[in-house]
C-alpha positions in Angstrom: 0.0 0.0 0.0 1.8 3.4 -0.8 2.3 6.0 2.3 1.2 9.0 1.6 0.5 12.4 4.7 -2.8 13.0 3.9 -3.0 15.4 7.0 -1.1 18.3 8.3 -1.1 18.2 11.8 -0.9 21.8 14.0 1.9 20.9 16.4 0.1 23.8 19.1 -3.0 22.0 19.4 -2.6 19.4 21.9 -4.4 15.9 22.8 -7.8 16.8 22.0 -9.7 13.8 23.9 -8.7 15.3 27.2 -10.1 19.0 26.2 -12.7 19.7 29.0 -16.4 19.7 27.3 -17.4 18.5 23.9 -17.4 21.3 22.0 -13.9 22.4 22.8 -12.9 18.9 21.9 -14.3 19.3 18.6 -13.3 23.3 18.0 -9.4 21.8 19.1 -9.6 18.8 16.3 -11.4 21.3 13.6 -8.3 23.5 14.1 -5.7 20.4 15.3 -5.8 18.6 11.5 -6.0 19.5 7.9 -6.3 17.2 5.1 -4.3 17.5 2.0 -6.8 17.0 -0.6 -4.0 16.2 -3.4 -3.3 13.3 -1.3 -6.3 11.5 -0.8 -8.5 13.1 -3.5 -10.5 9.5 -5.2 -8.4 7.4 -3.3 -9.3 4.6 -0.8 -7.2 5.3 2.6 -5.9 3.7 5.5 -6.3 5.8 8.7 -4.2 4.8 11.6 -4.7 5.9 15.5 -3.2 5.5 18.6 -7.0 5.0 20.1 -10.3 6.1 20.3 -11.8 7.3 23.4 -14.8 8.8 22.5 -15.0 9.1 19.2 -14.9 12.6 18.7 -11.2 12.7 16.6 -11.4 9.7 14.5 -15.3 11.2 13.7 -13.9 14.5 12.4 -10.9 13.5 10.9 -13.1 10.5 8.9 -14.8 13.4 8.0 -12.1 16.2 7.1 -10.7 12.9 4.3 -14.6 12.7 3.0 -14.6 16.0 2.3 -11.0 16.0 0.6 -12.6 13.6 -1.9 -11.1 10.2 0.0 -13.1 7.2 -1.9 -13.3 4.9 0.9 -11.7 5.0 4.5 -10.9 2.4 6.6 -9.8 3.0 10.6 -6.9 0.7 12.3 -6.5 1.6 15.6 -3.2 0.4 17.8 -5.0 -0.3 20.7 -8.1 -3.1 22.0 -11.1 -0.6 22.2 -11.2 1.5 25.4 -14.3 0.3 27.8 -13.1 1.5 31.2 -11.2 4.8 32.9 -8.1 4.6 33.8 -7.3 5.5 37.5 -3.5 5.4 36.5 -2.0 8.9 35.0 -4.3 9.1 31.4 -7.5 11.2 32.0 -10.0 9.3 30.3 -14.0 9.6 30.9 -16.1 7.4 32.9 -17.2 4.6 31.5 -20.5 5.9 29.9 -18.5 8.0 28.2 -16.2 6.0 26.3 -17.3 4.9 23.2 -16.3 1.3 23.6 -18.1 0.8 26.5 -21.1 1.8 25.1 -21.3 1.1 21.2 -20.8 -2.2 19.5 -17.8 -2.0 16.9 -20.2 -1.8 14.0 -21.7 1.4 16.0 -18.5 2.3 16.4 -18.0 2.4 12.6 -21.3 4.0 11.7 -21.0 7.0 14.5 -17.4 7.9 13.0 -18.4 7.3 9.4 -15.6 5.1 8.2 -16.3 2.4 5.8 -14.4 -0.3 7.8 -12.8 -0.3 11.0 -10.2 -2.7 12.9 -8.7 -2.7 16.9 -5.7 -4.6 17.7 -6.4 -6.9 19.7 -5.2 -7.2 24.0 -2.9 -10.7 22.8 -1.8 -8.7 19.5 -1.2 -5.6 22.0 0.9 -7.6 24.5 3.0 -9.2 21.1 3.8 -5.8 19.7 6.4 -4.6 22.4 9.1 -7.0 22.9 11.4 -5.3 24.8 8.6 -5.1 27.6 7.5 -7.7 29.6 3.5 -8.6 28.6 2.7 -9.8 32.1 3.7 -6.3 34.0 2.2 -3.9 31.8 -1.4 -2.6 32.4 -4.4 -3.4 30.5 -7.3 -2.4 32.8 -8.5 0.5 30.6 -9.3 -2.6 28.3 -10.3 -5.4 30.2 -11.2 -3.6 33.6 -8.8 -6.3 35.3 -7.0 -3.5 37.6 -3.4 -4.6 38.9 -3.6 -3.1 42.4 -6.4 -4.9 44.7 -7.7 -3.1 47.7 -6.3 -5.7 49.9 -3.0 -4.8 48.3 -2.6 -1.4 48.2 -1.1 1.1 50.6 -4.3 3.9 51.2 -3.4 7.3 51.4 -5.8 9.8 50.1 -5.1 9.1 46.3 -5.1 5.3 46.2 -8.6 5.5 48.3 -9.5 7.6 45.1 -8.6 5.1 42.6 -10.2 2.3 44.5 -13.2 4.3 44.6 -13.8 5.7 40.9 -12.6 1.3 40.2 -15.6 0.3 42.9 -18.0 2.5 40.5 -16.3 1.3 37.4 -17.3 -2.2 38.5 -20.5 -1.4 39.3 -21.3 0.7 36.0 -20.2 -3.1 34.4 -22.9 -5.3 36.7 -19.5 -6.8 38.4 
């Protein structure tokens, strides 16, 4: 498949799935990515993201290579789909706001408008680092198995926190 930049990113616009409110989220990616229409104009392209969180970004930026002229779009994203917070340094949304943990992948594909999309897999995931050790890495933001148990964990104010937002996690999953 030829590589070709099909968008020019602004390097002052920062991660837009953390931008407070919807709306800023989507002013921030309007402004964040611009497609190169020479690029893509009547061709079928391969999108490829880090992750999608709520579906705001890869929504727009489907979008943005539509209106370029892109023939077809299909979405590869480097990461399992997102169903749960993490409680571990990345500010992602409660669970009912993460797209993952409320749409099917077929939703998924329909509310971004892409005409196919794909998620690595957790076992693909865990395969695709070598120089890290699989079985001490995190995956809870995917499988909502959290690596620190209450019974384990030291409580000062911030682990009580965690173990609070991962008790209403559960809870939001019927566990």
């Amino acid at each position: 498949i030829p590589y070709g930049i099909g968008l020019i990113k602004n390097k002052y616009i920062g991660r837009t799935f953390i931008a407070p409110g919807q709306e800023n989220r989507v002013d921030k990616v309007r402004i964040k990515l611009n497609p190169i229409a020479e690029t893509v104009y009547g061709k079928r392209v391969v999108l490829i993201d880090d992750s999608i969180v709520r579906g705001t970004t890869s929504g727009k930026i489907v979008r943005l290579l539509r209106n370029a002229g892109a023939r077809e779009i299909h979405v590869c994203i480097s990461s399992p789909p997102i169903t749960d917070p993490c409680y571990y340094g990345i500010d992602t949304s409660v669970r009912k706001e993460l797209i993952s943990a409320t749409k099917s992948l077929e939703e998924i594909r329909d509310f971004i408008g892409a005409d196919s999309l794909h998620f690595i897999s957790i076992e693909g995931l865990r395969t695709c680092v070598p120089a890290l050790d699989p079985d001490h890495m995190c995956y809870a933001c995917f499988n909502n198995d959290y690596p620190v148990s209450e019974e384990d964990a030291a409580l000062d104010e911030a682990d009580k926190i965690i173990l609070e937002r991962r008790r209403i996690a559960q809870r939001e999953r019927g566990l």
